[in-house]
N, C-alpha and C positions, 0 to 999 in steps of 0.2 A: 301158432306163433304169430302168424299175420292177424287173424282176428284182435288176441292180443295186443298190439300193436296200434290197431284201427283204435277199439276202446281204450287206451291210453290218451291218444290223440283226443278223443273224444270227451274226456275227462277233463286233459290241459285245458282245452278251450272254455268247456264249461264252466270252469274257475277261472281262468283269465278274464271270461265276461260279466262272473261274478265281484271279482276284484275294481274292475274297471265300472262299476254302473256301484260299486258302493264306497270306495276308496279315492278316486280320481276326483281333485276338487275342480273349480272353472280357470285358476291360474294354472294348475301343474296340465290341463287340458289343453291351455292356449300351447305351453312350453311343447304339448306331442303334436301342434301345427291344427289345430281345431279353430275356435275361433275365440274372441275375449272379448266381454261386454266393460263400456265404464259409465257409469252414471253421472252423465253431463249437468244434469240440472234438475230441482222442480219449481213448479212454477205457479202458483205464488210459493214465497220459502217465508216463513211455513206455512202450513196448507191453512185453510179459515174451516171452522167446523161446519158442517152445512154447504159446505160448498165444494167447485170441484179443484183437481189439483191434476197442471201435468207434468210427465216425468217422461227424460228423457234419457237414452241410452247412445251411447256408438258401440257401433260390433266393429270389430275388424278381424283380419284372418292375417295370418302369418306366412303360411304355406302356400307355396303355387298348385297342390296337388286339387282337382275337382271335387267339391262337396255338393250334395245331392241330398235333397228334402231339410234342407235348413230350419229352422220351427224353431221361435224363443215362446215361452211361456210364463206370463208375468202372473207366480202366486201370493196372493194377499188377504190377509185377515183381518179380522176388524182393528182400525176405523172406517179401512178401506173396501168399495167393492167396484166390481164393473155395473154398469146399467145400461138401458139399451142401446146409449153413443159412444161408448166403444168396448173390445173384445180381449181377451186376456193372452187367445195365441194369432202369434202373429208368423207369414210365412214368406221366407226367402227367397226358397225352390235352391234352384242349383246355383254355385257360385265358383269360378274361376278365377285365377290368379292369385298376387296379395296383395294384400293392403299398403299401400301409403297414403300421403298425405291428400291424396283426391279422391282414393276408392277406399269407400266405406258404407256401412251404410247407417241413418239415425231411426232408432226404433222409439215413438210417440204413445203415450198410452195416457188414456184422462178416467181418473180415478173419482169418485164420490165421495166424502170424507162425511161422517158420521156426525148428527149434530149434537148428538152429547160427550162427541169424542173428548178425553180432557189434553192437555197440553202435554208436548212430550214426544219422543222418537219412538218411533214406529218400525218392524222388521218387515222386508218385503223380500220374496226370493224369484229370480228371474233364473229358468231354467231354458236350457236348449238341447237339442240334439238333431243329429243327422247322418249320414251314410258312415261317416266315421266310426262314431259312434254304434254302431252296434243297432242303434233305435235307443239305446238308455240317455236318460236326462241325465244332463250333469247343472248344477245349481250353483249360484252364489247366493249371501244375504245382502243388502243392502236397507239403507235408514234412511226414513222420512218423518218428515218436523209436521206436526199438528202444534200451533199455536191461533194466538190472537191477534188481532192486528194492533204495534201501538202507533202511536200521537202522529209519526212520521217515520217513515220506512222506509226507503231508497232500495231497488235494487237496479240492474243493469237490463236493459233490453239488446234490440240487435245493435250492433257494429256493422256498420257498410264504411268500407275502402274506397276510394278511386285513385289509383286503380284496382281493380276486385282485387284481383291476386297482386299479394304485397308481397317484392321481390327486393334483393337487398340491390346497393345502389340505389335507390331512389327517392327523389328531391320531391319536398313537397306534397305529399299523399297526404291525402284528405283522410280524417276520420269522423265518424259520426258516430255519436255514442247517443244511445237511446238512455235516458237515464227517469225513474217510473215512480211514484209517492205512491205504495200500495198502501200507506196509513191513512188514518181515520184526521188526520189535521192536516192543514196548507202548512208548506216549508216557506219560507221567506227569505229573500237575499242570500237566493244559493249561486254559492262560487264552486267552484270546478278548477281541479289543476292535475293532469297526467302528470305522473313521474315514470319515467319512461327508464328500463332498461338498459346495460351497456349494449353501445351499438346503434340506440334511436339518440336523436336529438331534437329540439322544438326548430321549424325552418326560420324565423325567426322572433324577435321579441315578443312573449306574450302570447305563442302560438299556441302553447300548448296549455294555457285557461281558456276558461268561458265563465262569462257573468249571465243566470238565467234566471234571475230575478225570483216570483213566486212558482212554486209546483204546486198543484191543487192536492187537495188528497184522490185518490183514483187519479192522479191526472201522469202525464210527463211532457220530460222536454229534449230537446235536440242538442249537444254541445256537439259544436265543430272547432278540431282542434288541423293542425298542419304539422306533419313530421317528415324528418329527412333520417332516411335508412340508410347507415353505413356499407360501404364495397363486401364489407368483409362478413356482415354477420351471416352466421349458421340459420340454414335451412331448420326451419321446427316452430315451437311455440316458444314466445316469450313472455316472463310474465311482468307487466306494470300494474300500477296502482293510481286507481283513481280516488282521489282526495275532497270531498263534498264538505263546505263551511255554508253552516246553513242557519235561522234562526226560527221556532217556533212562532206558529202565528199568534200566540197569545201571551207570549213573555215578556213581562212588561219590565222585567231587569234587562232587557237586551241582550244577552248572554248568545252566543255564539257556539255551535254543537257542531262536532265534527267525526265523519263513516268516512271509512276507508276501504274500500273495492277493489279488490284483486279482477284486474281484465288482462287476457291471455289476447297477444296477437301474433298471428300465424304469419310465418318467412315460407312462400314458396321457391323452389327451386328456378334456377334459369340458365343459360347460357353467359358463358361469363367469359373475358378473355383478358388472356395478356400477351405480350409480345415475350419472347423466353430465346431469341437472340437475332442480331443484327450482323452482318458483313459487306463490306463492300468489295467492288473489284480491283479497286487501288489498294496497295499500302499505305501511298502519301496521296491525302488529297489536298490539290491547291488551287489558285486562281488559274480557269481555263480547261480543268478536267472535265471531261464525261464523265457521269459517276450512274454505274448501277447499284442500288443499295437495294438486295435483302432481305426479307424479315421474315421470321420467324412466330407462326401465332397458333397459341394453345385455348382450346376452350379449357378452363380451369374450374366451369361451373358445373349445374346436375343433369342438364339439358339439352340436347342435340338442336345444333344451331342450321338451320337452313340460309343457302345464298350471302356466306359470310364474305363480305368482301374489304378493301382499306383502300382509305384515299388519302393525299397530304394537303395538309393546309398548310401555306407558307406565308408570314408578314413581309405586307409589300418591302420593309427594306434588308431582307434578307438575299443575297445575290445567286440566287437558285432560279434556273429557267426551266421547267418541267415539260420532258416529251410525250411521257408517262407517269402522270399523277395520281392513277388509282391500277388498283387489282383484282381480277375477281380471285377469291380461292374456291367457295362451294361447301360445302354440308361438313360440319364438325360434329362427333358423336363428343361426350365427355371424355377428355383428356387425352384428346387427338391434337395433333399439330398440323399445319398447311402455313405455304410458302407464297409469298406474293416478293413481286419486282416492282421499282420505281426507278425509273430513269430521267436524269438532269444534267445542266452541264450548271458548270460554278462560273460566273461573271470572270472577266479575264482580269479588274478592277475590286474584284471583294478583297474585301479587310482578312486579314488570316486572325482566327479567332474559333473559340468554339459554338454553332449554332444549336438553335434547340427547333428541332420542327414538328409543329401540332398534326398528330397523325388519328384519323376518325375509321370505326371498326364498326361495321352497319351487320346485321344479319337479322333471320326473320325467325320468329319462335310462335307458334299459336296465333297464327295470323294479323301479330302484333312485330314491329321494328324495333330491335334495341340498337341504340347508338353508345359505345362507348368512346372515351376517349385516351388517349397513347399520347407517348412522347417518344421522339429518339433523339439523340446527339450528334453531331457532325461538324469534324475538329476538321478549320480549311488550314493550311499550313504554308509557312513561304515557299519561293519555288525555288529552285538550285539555281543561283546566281552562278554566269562565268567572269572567273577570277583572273588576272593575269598573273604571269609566272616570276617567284620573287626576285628573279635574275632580271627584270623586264626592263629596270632601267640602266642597268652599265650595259646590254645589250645595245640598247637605243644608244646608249653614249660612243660606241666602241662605232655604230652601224655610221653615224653621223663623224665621226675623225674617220671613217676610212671613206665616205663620201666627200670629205673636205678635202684630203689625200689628195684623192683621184682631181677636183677639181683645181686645186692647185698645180699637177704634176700636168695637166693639159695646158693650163696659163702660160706655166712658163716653157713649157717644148713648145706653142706658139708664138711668143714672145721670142725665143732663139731662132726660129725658122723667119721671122720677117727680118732680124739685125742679117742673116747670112744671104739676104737675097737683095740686101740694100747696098 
């Protein structure tokens, strides 16, 4: 029975790994925590026949669980082949954690393209395997462009940030778009205009063209454009479009041609906050209080905030004297809270009215400072006036005839006493 049993087991597996190394594609692979390849790019698009072409990948992993002897292997048939500058399998080793937005990794391969290759898409299969896996390759296909080059060609080179990591909230971030004529003619009086996404905006007028006059063929050129990132957008990729009005260098009707370029720009994560409530230790505050105010502060963002602290900024005519203008509170993981105190007293002469006081949230992320900025409210109110009582004048009236009384009733018992002694 036990032997039995053994070969059973023996059997299951043998067909589970038969199943698994012939049925499991590279998506339903990613879904059991393995890893997922996508194909970023190649480069020139299309390849030139005769020439070389490169092509890029990201791998990412989904899973925290450890992978061991990671191995992609890039198979390809003609047009395509490798040559002595570079290799077809490429190796990871062991890899831990998952992936996000910073841990990945880009796999580069430069291919050879055939010079009688004719035009047209091409199948390539990048396979991988690793501890998971069993040792069996799991494979996708993927398509590569063999063409020609025409008159004028545009594609996108690199994008550099300042600041690198583009974070939302932020005013004025440089962009630089490498923009490249892989064709065989000069472009002429090329304009450039980003359309940007919900959520980006140009910092101001005109920021987000560029006039770059001629592009050579082989050649490129630099557009610098200025964006302001909304508080609110989503951590990810976004995608805009770059807009190219261009004129051939030999068209002698003037005619004006225009590409359109899809460019993807990455929101990293960060610490982000808000105030989520306020109290004071008054109910009524007026002219003359001490007032301890409160507050309430939430990282809201993806990032754990180091050394977060809040100070107030008041306009010189607001009647607020501060004993304690700032707070420290200390390290916020994501969607923690922490308490800070400010202490003041209100002028004994302020206007009763409601103020509005500029309050600044400093903390430190990646050995860079984020400053935001807060508002709170603070309604000064009049003070309890003492009334007199509605009796207060027949009192008076009543107080003064019985003062008149008396000094009458003395007059004349002195006025009696001098006639009786006369």
């Amino acid at each position: 029975m036990r032997t039995k049993n053994i070969t059973m087991i023996i059997m299951t597996a043998i067909i589970c790994s038969v199943l698994w190394a012939t049925t499991i594609s590279a998506d339903t692979a990613y879904d059991y925590g393995i890893t997922k390849a996508t194909l970023l790019n190649q480069e020139p698009d299309p390849a030139e026949q005769g020439d070389y072409v490169e092509v890029r990948f990201k791998i990412e992993k989904p899973g925290s669980e450890l992978l061991e002897n990671v191995e992609y292997f890039l198979d390809v048939q003609y047009p395509f082949s490798f040559d002595a500058s570079d290799k077809a399998l490429k190796k990871i080793g062991s890899w831990s954690g998952q992936s996000d937005e910073d841990e990945f990794y880009t796999l580069y391969y430069k291919l050879k393209v055939d010079q009688n290759a004719l035009e047209g898409n091409y199948k390539v299969n990048l396979k991988t395997k690793n501890s998971l896996t069993g040792g069996n390759w799991i494979s996708k296909e993927y398509e590569l462009r063999v063409g020609k080059k025409t008159e004028v060609a545009f594609v996108l080179g690199a994008l550099i940030t300042k600041p690198t990591s583009l974070t939302a909230d932020t005013d004025e971030a440089e962009f630089q778009v490498a923009i490249e004529n892989i064709g065989n003619e000069n472009a002429q009086n090329v304009m450039t205009e980003l359309q940007l996404p919900d959520g980006f905006s140009s910092s101001y007028s005109y920021s987000d063209t560029a006039n770059l006059g001629t592009i050579e063929a082989d050649g490129s050129s630099t557009a610098t454009y200025y964006i302001d990132v909304d508080k609110y957008v989503a951590v990810g990729m976004h995608r805009a479009n770059l807009t190219i009005k261009y004129k051939e260098a030999d068209d002698d009707n003037n005619v004006y041609l225009t590409k359109i370029i899809p460019l993807d720009i990455s929101v990293k994560g960060k610490p982000q906050f808000e105030i989520v409530g306020t109290s004071f230790n008054l109910d009524k505050i007026t002219a003359g209080s001490q007032v301890f105010l409160k507050l309430n502060v939430k990282n809201t963002g993806q990032k754990e905030a180091d050394s977060v602290s809040i100070r107030a900024f008041k306009e010189s005519s607001q009647p607020f004297e501060f004993d304690e203008k700032s707070d420290f509170i200390g390290n916020l993981k994501p969607q923690d809270e922490g308490e800070a105190v400010l202490k003041f007293n209100v002028e004994k002469e302020a206007t009763p009215k409601t103020y509005i006081l500029d309050l600044e949230i400093r903390s430190i992320y990646n050995d860079q400072v984020i400053v935001e900025e807060e508002k709170v409210q603070i309604k000064v109110e009049n003070g309890e006036k003492k009334t007199l009582p509605d009796n207060f004048t027949g009192i008076m009236i009543i107080l003064l005839v019985v003062i008149g009384l008396a000094m009458a009733g003395g007059y004349w018992a002195g006025k009696k006493k001098r006639l009786k002694s006369s």
